[in-house]
N, C-alpha and C positions, 0 to 999 in steps of 0.2 A: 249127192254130197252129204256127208254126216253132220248130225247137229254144230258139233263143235267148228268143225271147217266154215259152217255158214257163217257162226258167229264170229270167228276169226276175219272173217270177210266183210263182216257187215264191219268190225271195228278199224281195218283198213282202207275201206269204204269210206264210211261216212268221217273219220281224220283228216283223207284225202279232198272230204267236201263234194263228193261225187255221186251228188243224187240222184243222177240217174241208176248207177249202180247199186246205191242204196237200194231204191225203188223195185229195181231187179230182183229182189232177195225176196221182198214178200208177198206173200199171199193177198188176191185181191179184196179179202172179208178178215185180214189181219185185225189184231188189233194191240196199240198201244198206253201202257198205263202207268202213269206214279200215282198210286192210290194216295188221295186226296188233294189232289195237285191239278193232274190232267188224265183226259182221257180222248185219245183218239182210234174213230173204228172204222175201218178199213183203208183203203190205198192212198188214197186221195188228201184225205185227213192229214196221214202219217205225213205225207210229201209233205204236207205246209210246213209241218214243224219239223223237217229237212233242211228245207229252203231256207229257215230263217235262223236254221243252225249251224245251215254252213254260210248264211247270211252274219253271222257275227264269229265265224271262228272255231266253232265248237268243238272239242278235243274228249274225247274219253281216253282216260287210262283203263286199264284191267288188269285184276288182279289173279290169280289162277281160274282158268276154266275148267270145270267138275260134268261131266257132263254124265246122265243117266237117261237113258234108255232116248227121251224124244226130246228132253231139257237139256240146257245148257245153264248153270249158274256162275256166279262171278261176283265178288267186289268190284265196282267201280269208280270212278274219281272223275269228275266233271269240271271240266275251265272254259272260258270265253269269253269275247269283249265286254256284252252286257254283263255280266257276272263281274266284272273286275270293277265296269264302268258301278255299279251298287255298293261298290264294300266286300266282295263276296270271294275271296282266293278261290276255293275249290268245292264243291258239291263232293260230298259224300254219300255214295249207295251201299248201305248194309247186305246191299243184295241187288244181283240184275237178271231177270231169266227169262231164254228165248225159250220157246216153243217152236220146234220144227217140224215139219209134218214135209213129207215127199219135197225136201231140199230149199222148203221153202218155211219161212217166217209166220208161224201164223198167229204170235201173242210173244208182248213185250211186257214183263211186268217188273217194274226197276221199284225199289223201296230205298228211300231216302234216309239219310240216319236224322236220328232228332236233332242233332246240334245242326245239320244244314237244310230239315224241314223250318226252323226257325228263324234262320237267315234269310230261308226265302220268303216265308210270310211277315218279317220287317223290311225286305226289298220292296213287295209291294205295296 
């Protein structure tokens, strides 16, 4: 599968709340990151914050996929029950990129835009 197909998959995927399929997708030394936020490294990890995303809802929009050589990039737009239940309509990412490597996932690094890096350090 090409970068961009996986991505497409992980986003119908994990909308769907379908972690196991999610899970499917990545590499078992993956890893996961919103620089300065979270970080999660390899499978297992990732799976929590699945579970507890499709534990409340969790929705990504995207916005075009770019994708170059092993990367896939994206705007993206994040909603979900805990998110609303805080004040928080929508999570904005200035940017999301997978790494794929032989059809598989093997690095997520999402960047938050500063107006909803801010929202969420007043959530918590």
């Amino acid at each position: 599968m090409k970068p961009k197909e996986v991505a497409r998959l992980y986003l119908v995927r994990h909308n769907a709340h379908d972690v196991e399929g999610v899970m499917a997708l990545f590499d078992e030394e993956a890893r996961f990151e919103i620089p300065g936020r979270l970080m999660r490294c390899g499978k297992e990890e990732i799976r929590q914050t699945e579970e507890w995303e499709a534990a409340v809802h969790d929705h990504l929009r995207a916005g075009d996929l770019v994708e170059a050589d092993a990367e896939v990039s994206f705007r993206a737009f994040e909603a979900n029950d805990w998110l609303r239940a805080v004040g928080v309509d929508e999570l904005r990412y200035t940017s999301m990129t997978f790494e794929v490597r032989d059809g598989r996932i093997t690095c997520v690094t999402a960047a938050l835009a500063p107006d909803s890096y801010n929202a969420m350090q007043r959530a918590h």
